[in-house]
ROPAMI-11034 format. One line per field, with one value per residue (C-alpha): residue in three letters; x, y, z. Coordinates in pm, 1 decimal, m for minus. Layout:
residuo: ALA/...
xx: X/...
yy: Y/...
zz: Z/...
//
This chain:
residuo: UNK/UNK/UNK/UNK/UNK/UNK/UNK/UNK/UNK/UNK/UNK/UNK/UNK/UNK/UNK/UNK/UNK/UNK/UNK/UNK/UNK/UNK/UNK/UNK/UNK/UNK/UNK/UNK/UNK/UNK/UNK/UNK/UNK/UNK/UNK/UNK/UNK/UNK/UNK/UNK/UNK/UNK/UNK/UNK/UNK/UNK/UNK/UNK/UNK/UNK/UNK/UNK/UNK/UNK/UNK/UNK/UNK/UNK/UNK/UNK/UNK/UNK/UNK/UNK/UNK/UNK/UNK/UNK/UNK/UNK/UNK/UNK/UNK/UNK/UNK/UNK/UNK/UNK/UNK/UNK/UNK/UNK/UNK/UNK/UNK/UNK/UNK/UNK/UNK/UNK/UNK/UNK/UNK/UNK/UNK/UNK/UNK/UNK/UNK/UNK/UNK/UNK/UNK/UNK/UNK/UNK/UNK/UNK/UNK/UNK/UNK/UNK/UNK/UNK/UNK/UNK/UNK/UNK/UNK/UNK/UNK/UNK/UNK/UNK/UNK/UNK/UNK/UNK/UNK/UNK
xx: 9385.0/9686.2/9866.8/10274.9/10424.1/10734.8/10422.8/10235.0/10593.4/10650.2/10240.7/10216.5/10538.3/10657.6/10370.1/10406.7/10749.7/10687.5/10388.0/10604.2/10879.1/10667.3/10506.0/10881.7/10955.7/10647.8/10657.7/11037.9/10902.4/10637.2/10913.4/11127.8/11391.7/11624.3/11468.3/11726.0/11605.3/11419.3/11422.9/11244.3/11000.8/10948.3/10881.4/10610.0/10410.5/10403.2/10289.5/10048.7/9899.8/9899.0/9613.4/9405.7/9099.8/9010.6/8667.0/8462.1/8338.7/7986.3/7754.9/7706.1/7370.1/7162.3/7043.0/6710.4/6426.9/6126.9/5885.2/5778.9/5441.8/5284.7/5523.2/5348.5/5044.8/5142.7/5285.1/5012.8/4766.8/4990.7/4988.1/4617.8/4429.1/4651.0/4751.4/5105.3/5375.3/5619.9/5875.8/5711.3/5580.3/5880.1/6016.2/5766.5/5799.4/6173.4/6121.7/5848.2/6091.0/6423.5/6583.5/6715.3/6571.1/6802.0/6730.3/6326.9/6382.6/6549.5/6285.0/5998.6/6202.4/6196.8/5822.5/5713.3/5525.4/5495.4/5329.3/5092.7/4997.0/4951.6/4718.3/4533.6/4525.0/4353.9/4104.0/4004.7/4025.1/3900.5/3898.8/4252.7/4532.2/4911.9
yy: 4450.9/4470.2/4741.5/4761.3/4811.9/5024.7/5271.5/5239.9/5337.2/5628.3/5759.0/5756.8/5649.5/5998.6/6133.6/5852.5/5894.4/6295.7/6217.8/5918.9/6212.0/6426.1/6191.2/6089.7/6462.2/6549.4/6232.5/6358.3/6688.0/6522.6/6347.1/6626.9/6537.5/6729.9/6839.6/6709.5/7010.8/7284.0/7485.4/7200.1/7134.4/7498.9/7520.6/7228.0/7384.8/7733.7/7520.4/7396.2/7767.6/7848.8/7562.8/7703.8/7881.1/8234.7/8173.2/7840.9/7636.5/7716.7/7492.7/7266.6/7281.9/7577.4/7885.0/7804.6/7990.7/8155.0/8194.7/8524.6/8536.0/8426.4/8566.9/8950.1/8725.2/8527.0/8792.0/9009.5/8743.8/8656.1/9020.5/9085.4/8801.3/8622.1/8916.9/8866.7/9181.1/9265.5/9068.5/8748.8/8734.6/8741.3/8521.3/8293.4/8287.6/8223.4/7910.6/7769.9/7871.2/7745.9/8066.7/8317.7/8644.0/8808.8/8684.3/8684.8/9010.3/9112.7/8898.2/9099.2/9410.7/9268.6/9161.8/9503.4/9333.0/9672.8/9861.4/9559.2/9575.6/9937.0/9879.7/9610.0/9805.5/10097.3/9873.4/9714.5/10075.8/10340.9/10643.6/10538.3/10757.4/10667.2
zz: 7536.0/7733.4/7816.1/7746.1/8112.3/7986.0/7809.8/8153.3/8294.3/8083.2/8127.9/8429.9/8668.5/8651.8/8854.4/9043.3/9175.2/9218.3/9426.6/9607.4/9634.0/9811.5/10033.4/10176.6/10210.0/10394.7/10639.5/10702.8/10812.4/11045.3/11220.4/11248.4/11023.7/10788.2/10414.1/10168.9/9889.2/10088.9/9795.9/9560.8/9868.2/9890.2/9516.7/9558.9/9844.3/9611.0/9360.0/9509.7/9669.8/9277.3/9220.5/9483.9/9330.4/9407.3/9371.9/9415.4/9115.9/8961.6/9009.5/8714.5/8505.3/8383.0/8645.8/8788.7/8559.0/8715.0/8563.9/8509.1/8312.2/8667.1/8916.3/8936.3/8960.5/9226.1/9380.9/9392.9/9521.4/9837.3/9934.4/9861.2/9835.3/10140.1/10316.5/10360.9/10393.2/10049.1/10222.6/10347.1/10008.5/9837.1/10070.6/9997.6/9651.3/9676.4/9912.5/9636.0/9327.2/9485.0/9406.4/9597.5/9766.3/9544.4/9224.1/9267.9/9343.3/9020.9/8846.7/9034.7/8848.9/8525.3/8531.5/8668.0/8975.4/9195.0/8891.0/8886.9/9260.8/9253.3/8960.3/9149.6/9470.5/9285.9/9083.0/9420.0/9590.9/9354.6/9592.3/9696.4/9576.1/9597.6
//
C-alpha cells in the first residue's frame, strides 16, 4: 500500500529539514563563512555531546559460562599432570574458555580450585606439609 506524501511529509520531513539545516550550517563553517544563529548551532553541537555515552554498549547476548564442575579439574591436571606454573595454567584455561583472566579467576574462587590442588598435592605427596 501506498503511502500519503503529506503523512510522509509530516513523519519524517521535519528531521529532514533539521538535518538539511545543519548540513548548510556546518558546510558554511568549513568555508569560513558567517553562522546566521550561533546560538541555535551552538545548542546543536551541545546536543549532540549530550548523546555521547559515558560508557560503551554491552555486548549483546548472555556472559560466557564456564563451566565449573570441571574447571578445578582441569586446572589441577595442567599444573600437575602437565606441569605448567598457576599462571600459564590459568592462562590457558582462559584462551580454551574464551573468557577472560579475570573472570576464570573469580570462577577458580567460586569452585575452590586451590583447596583442590593442595588436596591433590598432599594425596600424591603424603610426607609433604604446606
Amino acid at each position: 500500500m501506498a503511502r500519503n506524501s503529506k503523512t510522509a511529509s509530516v513523519q519524517g520531513g521535519l528531521g529532514a529539514e533539521q538535518r538539511g539545516w545543519l548540513y548548510r550550517q556546518a558546510e558554511r563553517i568549513e568555508r569560513g563563512e558567517p553562522i546566521e544563529d550561533c546560538k541555535l548551532v551552538a545548542a546543536c553541537v551541545r546536543a549532540f555531546a549530550d548523546r555521547i555515552p559515558d560508557a560503551p554498549k554491552r555486548a549483546r547476548g548472555q556472559a560466557p559460562r564456564i563451566p565449573r564442575a570441571t574447571l578445578a579439574l582441569d586446572y589441577a591436571h595442567l599444573i600437575l599432570s602437565k606441569g605448567m606454573t598457576k599462571t600459564a595454567a590459568r592462562e590457558s584455561l582462559a584462551q580454551s574458555h574464551v573468557v577472560s583472566i579475570e573472570a576464570l579467576k573469580r570462577a577458580l574462587k567460586q569452585c575452590n580450585a586451590d583447596a583442590l590442588l593442595r588436596t591433590l598435592v598432599a594425596r600424591r605427596e603424603p610426607n609433604r606439609t604446606d
